[in-house]
Every structure is written in structure tokens, then in C-alpha cells.
C-alpha positions in Angstrom: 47.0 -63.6 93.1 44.2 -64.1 95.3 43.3 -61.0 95.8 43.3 -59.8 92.3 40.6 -63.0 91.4 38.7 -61.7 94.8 38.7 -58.5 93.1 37.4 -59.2 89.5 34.5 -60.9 90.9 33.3 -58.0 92.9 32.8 -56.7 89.6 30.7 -59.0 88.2 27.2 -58.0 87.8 24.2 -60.2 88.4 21.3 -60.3 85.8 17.8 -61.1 86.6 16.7 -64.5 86.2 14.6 -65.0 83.0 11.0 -66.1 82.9 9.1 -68.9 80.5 6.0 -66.4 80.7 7.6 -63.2 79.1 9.3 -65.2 76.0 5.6 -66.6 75.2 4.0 -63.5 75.2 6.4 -61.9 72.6 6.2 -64.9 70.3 2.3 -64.6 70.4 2.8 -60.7 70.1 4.9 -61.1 66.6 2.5 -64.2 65.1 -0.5 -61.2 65.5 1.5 -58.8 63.6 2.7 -61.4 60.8 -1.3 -62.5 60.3 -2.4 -58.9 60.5 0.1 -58.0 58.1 -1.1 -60.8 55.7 -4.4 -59.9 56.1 -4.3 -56.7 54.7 -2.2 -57.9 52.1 -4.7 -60.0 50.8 -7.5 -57.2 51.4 -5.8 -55.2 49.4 -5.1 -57.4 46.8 -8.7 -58.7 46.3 -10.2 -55.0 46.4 -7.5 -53.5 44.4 -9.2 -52.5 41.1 -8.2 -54.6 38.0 -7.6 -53.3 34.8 -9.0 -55.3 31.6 -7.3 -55.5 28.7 -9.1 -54.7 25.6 -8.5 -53.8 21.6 -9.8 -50.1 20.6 -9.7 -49.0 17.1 -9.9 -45.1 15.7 -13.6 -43.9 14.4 -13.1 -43.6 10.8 -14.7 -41.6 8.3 -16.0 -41.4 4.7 -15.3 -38.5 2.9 -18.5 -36.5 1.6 -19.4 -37.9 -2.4 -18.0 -41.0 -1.4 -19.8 -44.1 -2.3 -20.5 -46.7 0.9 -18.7 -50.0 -0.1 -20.8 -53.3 1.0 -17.7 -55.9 0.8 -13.8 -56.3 0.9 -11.6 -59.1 -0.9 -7.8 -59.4 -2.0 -6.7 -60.5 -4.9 -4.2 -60.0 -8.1 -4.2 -58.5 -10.9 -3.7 -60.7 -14.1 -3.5 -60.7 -17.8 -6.3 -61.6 -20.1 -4.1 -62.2 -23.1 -0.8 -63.7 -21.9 1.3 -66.8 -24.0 4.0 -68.2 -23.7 5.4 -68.5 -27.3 6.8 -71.5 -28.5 7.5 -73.0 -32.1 5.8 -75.9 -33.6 8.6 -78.0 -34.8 11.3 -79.1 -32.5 14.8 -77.5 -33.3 17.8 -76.1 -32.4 17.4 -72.2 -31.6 20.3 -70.2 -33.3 18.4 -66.4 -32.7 16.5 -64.8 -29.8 15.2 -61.1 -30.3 13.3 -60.5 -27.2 14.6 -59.4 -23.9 12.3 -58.9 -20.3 10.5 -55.5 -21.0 10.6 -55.3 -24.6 7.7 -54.1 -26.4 6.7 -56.1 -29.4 4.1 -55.9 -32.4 1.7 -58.8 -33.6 3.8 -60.4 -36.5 7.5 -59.3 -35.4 10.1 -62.3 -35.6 10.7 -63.4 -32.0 13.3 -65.9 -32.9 15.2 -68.3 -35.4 15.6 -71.9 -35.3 17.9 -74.0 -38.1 16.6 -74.1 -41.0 19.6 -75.8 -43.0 17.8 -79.0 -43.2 14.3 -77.5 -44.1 15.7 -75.7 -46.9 16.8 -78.8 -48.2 13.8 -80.8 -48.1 11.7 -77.5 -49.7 14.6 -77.8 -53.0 14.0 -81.6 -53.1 9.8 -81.0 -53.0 10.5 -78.5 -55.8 12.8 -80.9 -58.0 10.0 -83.8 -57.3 7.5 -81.6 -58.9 9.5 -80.3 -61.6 10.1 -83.9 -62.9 6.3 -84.6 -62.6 5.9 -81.4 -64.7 8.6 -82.9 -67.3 7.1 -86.7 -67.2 3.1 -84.9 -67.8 4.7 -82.9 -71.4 6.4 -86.4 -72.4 2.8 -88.0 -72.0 1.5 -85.3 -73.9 3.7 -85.6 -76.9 3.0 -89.5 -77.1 -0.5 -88.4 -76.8 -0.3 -86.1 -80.3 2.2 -89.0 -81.7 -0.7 -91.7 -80.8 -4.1 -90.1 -82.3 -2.0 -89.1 -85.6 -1.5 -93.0 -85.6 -5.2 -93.6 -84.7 -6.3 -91.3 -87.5 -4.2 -93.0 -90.6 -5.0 -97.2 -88.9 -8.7 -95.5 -88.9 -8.1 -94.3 -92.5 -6.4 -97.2 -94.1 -9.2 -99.6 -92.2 -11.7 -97.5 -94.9 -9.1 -98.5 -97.7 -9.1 -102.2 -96.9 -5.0 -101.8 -96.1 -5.6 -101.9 -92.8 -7.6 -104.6 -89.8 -10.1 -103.5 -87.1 -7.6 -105.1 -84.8 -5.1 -102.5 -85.3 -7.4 -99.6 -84.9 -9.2 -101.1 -81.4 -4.8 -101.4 -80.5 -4.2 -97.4 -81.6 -7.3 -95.8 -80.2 -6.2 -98.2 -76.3 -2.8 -96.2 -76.7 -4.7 -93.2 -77.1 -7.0 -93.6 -73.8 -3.9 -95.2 -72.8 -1.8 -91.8 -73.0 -4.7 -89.8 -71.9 -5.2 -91.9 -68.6 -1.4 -91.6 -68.2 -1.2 -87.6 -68.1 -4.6 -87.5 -65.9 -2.5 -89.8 -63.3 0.9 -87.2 -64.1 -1.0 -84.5 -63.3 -2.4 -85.5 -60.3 1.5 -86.3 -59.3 2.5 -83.0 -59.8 -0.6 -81.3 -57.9 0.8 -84.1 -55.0 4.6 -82.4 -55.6 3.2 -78.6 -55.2 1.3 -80.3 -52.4 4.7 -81.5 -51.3 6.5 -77.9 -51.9 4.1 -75.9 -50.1 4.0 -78.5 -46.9 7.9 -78.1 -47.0 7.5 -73.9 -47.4 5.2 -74.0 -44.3 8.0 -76.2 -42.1 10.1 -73.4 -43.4 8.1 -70.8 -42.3 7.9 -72.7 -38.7 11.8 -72.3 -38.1 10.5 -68.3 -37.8 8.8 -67.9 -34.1 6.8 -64.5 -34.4 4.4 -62.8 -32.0 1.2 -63.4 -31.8 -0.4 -60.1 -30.7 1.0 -56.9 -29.2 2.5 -57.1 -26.0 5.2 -56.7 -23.9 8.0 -59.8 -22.9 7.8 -60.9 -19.5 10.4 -63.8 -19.6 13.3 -65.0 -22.0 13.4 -69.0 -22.0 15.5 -69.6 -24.2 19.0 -69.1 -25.5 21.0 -69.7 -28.5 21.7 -72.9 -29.1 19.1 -74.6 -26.8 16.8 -77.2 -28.2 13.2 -76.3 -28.1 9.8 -78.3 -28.6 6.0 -77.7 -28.7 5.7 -80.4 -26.5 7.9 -81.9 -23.4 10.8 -84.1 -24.4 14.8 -84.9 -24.1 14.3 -84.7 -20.8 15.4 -81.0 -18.9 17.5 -80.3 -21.7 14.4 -78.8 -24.6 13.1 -76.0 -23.7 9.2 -75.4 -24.3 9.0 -72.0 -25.0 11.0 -68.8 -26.0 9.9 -66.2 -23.5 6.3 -65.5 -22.4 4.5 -62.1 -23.4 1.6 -60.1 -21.9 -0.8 -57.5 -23.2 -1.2 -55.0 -21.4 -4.6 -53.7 -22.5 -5.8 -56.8 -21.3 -5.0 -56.6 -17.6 -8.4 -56.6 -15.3 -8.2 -58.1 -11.4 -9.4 -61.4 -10.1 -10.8 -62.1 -6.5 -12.1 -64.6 -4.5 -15.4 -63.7 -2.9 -16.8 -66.0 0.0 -20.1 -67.8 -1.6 -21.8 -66.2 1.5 -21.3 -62.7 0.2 -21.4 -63.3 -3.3 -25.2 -61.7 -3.7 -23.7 -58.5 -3.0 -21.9 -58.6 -6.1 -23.5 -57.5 -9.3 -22.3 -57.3 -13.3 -21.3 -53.7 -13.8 -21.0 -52.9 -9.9 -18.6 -50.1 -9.0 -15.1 -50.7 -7.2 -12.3 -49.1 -5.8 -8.8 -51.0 -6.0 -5.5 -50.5 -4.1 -2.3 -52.0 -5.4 -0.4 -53.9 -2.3 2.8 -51.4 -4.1 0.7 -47.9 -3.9 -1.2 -48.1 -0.7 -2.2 -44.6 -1.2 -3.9 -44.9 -5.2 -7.0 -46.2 -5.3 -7.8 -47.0 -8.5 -12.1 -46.9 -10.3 -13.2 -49.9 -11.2 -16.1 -52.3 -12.6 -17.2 -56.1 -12.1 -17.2 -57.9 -15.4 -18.9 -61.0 -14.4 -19.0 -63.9 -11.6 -17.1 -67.0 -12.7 -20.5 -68.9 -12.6 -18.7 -72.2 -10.9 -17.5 -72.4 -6.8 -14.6 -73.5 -5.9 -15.6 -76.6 -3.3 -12.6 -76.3 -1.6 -12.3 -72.9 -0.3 -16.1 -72.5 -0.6 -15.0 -69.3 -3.0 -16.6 -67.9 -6.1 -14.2 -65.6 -8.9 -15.2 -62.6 -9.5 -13.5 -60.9 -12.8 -13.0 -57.1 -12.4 -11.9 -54.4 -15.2 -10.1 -51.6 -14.7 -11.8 -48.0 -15.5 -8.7 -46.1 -17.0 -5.0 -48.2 -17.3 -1.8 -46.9 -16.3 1.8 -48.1 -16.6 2.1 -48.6 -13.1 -0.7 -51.9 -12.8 1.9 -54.8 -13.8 0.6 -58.3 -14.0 0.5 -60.9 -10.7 0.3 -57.4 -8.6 -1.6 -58.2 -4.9 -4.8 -55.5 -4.7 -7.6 -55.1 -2.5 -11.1 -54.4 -3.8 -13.5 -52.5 -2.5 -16.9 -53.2 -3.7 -18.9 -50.2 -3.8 -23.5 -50.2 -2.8 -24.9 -50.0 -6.1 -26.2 -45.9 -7.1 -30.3 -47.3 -6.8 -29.5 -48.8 -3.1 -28.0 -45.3 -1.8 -26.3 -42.2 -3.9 -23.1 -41.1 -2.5 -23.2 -39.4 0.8 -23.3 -35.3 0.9 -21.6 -35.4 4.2 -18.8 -37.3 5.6 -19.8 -40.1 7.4 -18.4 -41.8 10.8 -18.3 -45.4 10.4 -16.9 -47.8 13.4 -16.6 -51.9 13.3 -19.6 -53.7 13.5 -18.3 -55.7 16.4 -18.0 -52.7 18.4 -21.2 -52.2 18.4 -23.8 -53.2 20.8 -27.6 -53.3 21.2 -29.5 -53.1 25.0 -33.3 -52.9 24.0 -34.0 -50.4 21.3 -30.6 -48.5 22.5 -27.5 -48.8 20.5 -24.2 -48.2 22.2 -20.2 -48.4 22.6 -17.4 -48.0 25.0 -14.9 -45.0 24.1 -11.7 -45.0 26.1 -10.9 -41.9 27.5 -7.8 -41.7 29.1 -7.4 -45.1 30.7 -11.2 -45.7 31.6 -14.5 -46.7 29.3 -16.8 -45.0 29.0 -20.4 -46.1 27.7 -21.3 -44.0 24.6 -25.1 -44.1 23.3 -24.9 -43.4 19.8 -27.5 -43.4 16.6 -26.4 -46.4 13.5 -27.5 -45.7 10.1 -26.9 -47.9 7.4 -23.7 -50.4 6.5 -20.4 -49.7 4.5 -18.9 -53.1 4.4 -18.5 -55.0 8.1 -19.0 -51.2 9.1 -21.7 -49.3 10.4 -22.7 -45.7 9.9 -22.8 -43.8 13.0 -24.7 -40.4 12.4 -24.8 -39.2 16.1 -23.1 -39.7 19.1 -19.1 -40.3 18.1 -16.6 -38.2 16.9 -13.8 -38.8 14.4 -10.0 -39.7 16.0 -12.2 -41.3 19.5 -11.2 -44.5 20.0 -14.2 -47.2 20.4 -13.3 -51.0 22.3 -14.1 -53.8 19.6 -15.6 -56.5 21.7 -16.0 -55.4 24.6 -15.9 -57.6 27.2 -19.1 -58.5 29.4 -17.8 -57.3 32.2 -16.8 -53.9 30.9 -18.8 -51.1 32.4 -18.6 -47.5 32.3 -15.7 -45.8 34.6 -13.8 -49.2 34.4 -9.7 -49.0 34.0 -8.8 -50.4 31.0 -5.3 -51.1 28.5 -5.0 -51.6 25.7 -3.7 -54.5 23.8 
């Protein structure tokens, strides 16, 4: 056993003793490469080149013959002739002959209300004045009956048969008679007065249409109560449906009361319905609303429509495009390259822009002309389909790397 323990130790080998000196110097050896790694890092980091973000839109252009347009607004179109039809007696409805769409003449019968009790009171107003008619010949025949009487007292007063009281008693039942018809007659124009108010309350049980036009809404159903004015709470209707002319539609827009010089009476437009993006649509100012609105600081401006077609519809969103008057500028002969007035900047006499190309800016010198709206005519120095930055930056220059937002 002894010799086998004496053997395994020969075996053992002996390592070198370690020293405190050679541990430092690898400790210091890493912190150098750590730092030095950190350092350039953070070299690169700060000298790396950075890309600003910016927002670039597409030179646009304006087709030869095309007028330049000096302001934009949104607003709807709407109906100059529009009503909501109602009757002027409060009822019970018992017909409705409109439906949504429905084309209808000035004068055609819209609906029916009761008339039971109407008809009635127009029999009794002709009855009344039928008896006033009756009672006026009655007074007349007394009236004959009373001057024959007035003629022999007047007579037999000459023969000495008769006293001057009894003729001053037949010629009072003469004026009598003759006041009594006057005050007959007068009853019976009050009964054909009567007659005809009845007729007309008649007449009001029959809602027609006031012009031509074409039903929007149907308010009302059989057997609803309807009013002229609010009442019975949510259970009377006001109205029986709600029609439109057509030939009346036009457009109304609010124009900022900054911009509202640049509009003029009989100043040209373009339109474009919100539903046809692609139709634009001639048009004409009518007139400027002459009030602002204090509110939104907004003045109305009415607009007609050159030509009407089936596809404007009332309450329709539009954008106008109000066009430079002919005397300021006739339509261009060329097409024109137009870009955002913000993209647009001004070094000394020098007018300029950045177009991206690629991923980089590039400074453009270009040559402005006049304006088309919040753009600006650019007759040299861009092409169409180039994208130009819109506010650039300050510290955009040319050759800088750039992304778009």
C-alpha cells in the first residue's frame, strides 16, 4: 500500500508559482481594449452621417388653355328652392302620393287629410245663407204689402177718412221694411262670406305642390296627425315629405375673409363633386353673401353651375376652384409646372428648391412666374414627376441623405 501512494506521487507534476505582477498587467491590458473599443464606438456614432427626414411632393402641371386658379374652398352643393310641405289646418292624414324620388308638377295633390267634418260645416254655411236669402224675399213682400198701405192711408188722409197719424205709422213700416232687407242682405253677403271661408278649409284638407320638383323625404303616413305648427307632442307630424328643385341647385362655400378680395361677381370656377373626383364641373360666382360670419371669420360665397346634370344631388361635398379673372391673365398656351409655395425659397435675387434624387437633395435654382392658388409657376429649372421637399429644413444642404416621411 505504501508503495503504491509512493508511486502516485512521483507522478505529480509541480506548477510554477504564480505572480501578483502578471495578473495586473492583463487586467490593465483588457481595460485598454474595452475603452478603445468604446471609443470608436462613439467616433463612429458622432460622425456617422444622419439622415433627415423631410416631406416631398410631385411637380405638377397645368394643362396648356387652362386657366390659373387664385383660391381653393370646400363646400356643398344645395337647393335654392327646397320646402318642406305641410298643410295649414291640423288633421288626421288618410292619403300620401309622394314617395323619395318622385317627380312632381306645381299643383299635383301631394296628400289628403279628413275632410268629413269640413264638409259638414261647408253644408251648414250654405243652409245659413239660404235662410238669409229666404228671410230677405219675406222682407221684400211686406215691403210691397206696406207702401200699397202707405198709398191708400195717404189717399184717404186727402178724403178726410183718414188722420196724419196713421200715414206718419204706414210710411215708419215702410222705412221700417226697407231698413230690415238692407240688414238681410248684409246677412246673407256674411253667410256666402261664411260658405266660401268653409270651401277654402275644404280646399286645405288637399296638400298640393308648390312648384316642380322632385321628393326628397316622405314624413308622413296614413293615419298620422299633422300640423302647421308644433303640437301633441312627438306624436303630429309637421310636414308631409320635403321636395327640391332641381333647376335651382348652385354651390355654397365658405371663403376665409382674408381671401375674399380675390373673389369677384361672375368669376369663373371649376367644381369637383367629393363622389366624381375625376369631373370637374364649369362654373360662375353669383354673389358674396355681403355679412361674415364672426365666428369662423368666413364670408359665403354663392356659386351657379354653368350646365346641370342628373348626377349633382343636393347636400353633395365639392371643392371649388376659383379661377384668375381673363383681364388679369388669358389661359396659358403651354402647360405650366406649378410646385407649393412653401417649397419655395429665396437667397438674394435667386429663387430655389431641393429635389430629391435618389436618397440625397439636391439644391435646384429655378425661375417663378406668377401664382395659381398657394402655387407658384415655375417656367425654368424643374421638370414634371421630380419630387421637390416642402419646407425644407435649415439645415438641409445639397448632397445631404434624406427620407421621406
Amino acid at each position: 500500500m505504501s508503495d503504491l501512494k509512493q508511486d502516485l506521487a512521483a507522478l505529480r507534476l509541480e506548477r510554477e508559482p504564480e505572480t501578483h505582477g502578471n495578473r495586473r498587467w492583463v487586467g490593465w491590458l483588457l481595460l485598454v481594449v474595452l475603452l478603445a473599443a468604446a471609443g470608436g464606438v462613439a467616433w463612429w456614432w458622432m460622425s456617422r452621417e444622419r439622415t433627415i427626414p423631410v416631406e416631398t411632393v410631385s411637380v405638377a402641371t397645368r394643362q396648356a388653355g387652362t386657366q390659373a386658379s387664385v383660391l381653393n374652398a370646400t363646400g356643398y352643393v344645395t337647393a335654392r328652392r327646397r320646402a318642406t310641405v305641410s298643410s295649414k289646418i291640423t288633421g288626421k292624414v288618410v292619403q300620401v302620393n309622394i314617395e323619395e324620388g318622385m317627380a312632381v308638377r306645381e299643383g299635383q295633390v301631394l296628400a289628403r287629410l279628413d275632410d268629413e267634418t269640413h264638409r259638414a260645416a261647408v253644408a251648414l254655411a250654405e243652409a245659413q245663407a239660404e235662410a238669409a236669402r229666404r228671410a230677405v224675399n219675406e222682407s221684400e213682400v211686406r215691403l210691397v204689402e206696406a207702401k200699397i198701405t202707405f198709398d191708400r192711408v195717404s189717399t184717404l188722409v186727402k178724403a178726410g177718412y183718414s188722420t196724419a197719424a196713421e200715414v206718419d205709422a204706414a210710411r215708419a213700416a215702410v222705412d221700417s221694411l226697407g231698413a230690415r232687407i238692407q240688414a238681410a242682405r248684409e246677412q246673407v253677403r256674411v253667410a256666402e262670406r261664411q260658405v266660401a271661408l268653409e270651401r277654402t278649409n275644404l280646399d286645405n284638407t288637399i296638400i298640393r305642390a308648390p312648384f316642380n320638383g322632385v321628393a326628397i323625404s316622405k314624413d308622413a303616413q296614413p293615419g298620422e296627425m299633422v300640423s302647421p305648427v308644433s303640437a301633441g307632442g312627438g306624436f303630429t307630424r309637421t310636414g308631409i315629405g320635403t321636395i327640391v328643385d332641381m333647376g335651382s341647385l348652385e354651390i355654397e362655400v365658405d371663403v376665409n375673409e382674408s381671401y375674399i378680395n380675390r373673389v369677384t361677381p361672375n368669376q369663373g370656377v371649376t367644381a369637383v363633386l367629393d363622389a366624381y373626383p375625376d369631373w370637374q364641373i364649369p362654373g360662375r360666382v353669383i354673389t358674396t353673401v355681403p355679412t361674415a360670419d364672426r365666428q369662423k371669420a368666413t364670408v359665403l360665397v354663392r356659386i351657379a353651375f354653368n350646365e346641370l346634370d342628373p348626377r349633382i344631388l343636393p347636400d353633395m361635398g365639392v371643392k371649388v376652384t376659383f379661377l384668375r379673372d381673363k383681364e388679369d391673365g388669358a389661359p396659358a398656351a403651354r402647360a405650366v409646372t406649378l410646385v407649393p409655395k412653401a417649397a419655395i425659397k429665396i437667397e438674394g435675387k435667386q429663387s430655389y428648391v431641393f429635389v430629391v434624387a435618389g436618397d440625397r437633395a439636391d439644391r435646384r435654382a429655378i425661375t417663378t412666374g406668377g401664382t395659381d392658388g398657394d402655387r407658384i409657376e415655375v417656367i425654368a429649372g424643374l421638370n414634371t414627376g421630380e419630387r421637390v421637399i416642402v419646407s425644407p429644413p435649415p439645415e438641409l444642404a445639397t448632397g445631404a441623405l434624406v427620407t421621406t416621411r
